[in-house]
N, C-alpha and C positions, 0 to 999 in steps of 0.2 A: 425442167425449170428453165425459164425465160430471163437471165435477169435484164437492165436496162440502164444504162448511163443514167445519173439522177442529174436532169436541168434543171436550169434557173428559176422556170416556172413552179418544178416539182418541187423543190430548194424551199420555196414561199408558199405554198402547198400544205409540206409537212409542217414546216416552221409555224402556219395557222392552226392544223391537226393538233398539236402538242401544242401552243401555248408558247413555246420557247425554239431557242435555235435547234435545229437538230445538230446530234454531233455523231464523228466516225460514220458519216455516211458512206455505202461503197455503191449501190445501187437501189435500182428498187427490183422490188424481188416478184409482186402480185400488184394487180390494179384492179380497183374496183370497176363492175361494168359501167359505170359514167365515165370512165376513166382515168381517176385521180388514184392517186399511189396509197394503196391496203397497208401493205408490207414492206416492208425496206431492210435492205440486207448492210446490217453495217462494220467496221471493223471490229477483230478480236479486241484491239487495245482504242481508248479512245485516246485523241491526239496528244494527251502529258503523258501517255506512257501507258496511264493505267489499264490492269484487264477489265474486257469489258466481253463478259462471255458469252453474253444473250445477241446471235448473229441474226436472227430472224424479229425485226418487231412491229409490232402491230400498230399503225400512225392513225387509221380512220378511224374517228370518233363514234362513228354507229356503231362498229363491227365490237370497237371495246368495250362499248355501254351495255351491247349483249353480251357482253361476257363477265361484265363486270354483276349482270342481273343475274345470270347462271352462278359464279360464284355466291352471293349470296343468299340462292337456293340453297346451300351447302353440294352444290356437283361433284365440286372437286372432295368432297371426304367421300359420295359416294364411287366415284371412278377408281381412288383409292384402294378402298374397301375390295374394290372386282378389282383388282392388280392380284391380291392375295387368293382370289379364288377363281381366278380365268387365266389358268396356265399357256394358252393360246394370246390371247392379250396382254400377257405381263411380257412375252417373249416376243410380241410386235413393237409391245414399248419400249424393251433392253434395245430390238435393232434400229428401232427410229434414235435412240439416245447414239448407240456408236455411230449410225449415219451422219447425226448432229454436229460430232465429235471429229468425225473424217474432213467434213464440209469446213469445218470451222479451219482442222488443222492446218488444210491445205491451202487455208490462205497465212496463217501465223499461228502455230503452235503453241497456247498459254502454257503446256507442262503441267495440265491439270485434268483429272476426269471429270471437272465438273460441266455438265452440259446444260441446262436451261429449265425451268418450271419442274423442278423435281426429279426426273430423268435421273435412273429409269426405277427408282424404287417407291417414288411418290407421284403425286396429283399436286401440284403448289400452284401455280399458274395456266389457266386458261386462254389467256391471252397468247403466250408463250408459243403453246402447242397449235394454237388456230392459226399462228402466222406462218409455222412450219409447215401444217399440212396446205395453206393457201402456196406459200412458196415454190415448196416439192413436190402437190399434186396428190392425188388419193390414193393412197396406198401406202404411204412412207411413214406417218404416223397416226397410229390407230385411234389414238386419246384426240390429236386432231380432226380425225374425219368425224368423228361420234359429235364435235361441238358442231359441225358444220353441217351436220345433221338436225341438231336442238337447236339453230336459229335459223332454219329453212323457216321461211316464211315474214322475218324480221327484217332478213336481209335474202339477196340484193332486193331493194322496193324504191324503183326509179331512181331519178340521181340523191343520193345522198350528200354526198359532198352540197348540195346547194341547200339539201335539209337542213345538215348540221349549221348553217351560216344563218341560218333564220332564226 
C-alpha cells in the first residue's frame, strides 16, 4: 500500500465525489487510473472526537454506483451465505478483519473489535471491503477481491472522474 498526502486539488476532488466536505481525512489510499482519488484512508476519530471506524473509504462515484448495483442484486446476503460454508474464505475474511484492526490501531486505537462492513462474521457493505482490497492490494481481503472481480468490465473504462461530471 501507497498512501499519499491528500492536496488541495484532491481536497476539491473528493469534496465533488461526496457532495460534502470530506472529513478525518489522512490520506489518499488508491487512485483511480485517470487519476483522481478511489479511496481515502481517514482518521479513527473524526475531528469532535467521535469514533469513526470505517479507515478505508470509497470517494469515486462509479466505483460505488457499482457497488451500490451489486448490493441490490442481493451479493452481499449471498457472500454471507459462503462465509458459513467456505471455511477457507470465512478464515481470509477473520484475517482481512484483524489486518483492518491492526491498520487502524496503529494509527489510534478506538478500544473496539469493531472493524468495517461486517467483518469478520458478515457481508454489510460492499463498498467497505472494495476500498480495503483497492487500498491493500489483492490478497489481503477476499470478499474485496471477489467485488473487484464482479465489476471488471464496469470499471476502470477511461476517465471516469470526467464521466461522473457529465
Amino acid at each position: 500500500m501507497r498512501l499519499e498526502p491528500v492536496t488541495d486539488e484532491d481536497r476539491q476532488t473528493i469534496a465533488a465525489q461526496l457532495g460534502r466536505a470530506p472529513r478525518a481525512l489522512r490520506a489518499v489510499a488508491y487512485r483511480c487510473p485517470s487519476g483522481h482519488p478511489a479511496v481515502v484512508q481517514t482518521s479513527p476519530r473524526l475531528e469532535d472526537g467521535t469514533p469513526f471506524p470505517t479507515l478505508y473509504y470509497l470517494t469515486c462515484p462509479r466505483l460505488t454506483s457499482l457497488c451500490s448495483t451489486l448490493e441490490a442484486q442481493g451479493v452481499m446476503k449471498e457472500m454471507t451465505a459462503r462465509l458459513a460454508e467456505d471455511a477457507d474464505l470465512a478464515e481470509g475474511y477473520r484475517k482481512a478483519h484483524q489486518t483492518y484492526l491492526a491498520e487502524r490501531d496503529a494509527i489510534e486505537p478506538l478500544g473496539t473489535d469493531v472493524s468495517a462492513g461486517g467483518m469478520p462474521a458478515r457481508v454489510k457493505c460492499l463498498h467497505v471491503h472494495l476500498a480495503h482490497a483497492l487500498a491493500s492490494g489483492s490478497g489481503v481481503n477476499p470478499i474485496g477481491d471477489e467485488i473487484i472481480a464482479l465489476i471488471d468490465g464496469g470499471w476502470p473504462a477511461g476517465d471516469c472522474q470526467a464521466a461522473n461530471n457529465r
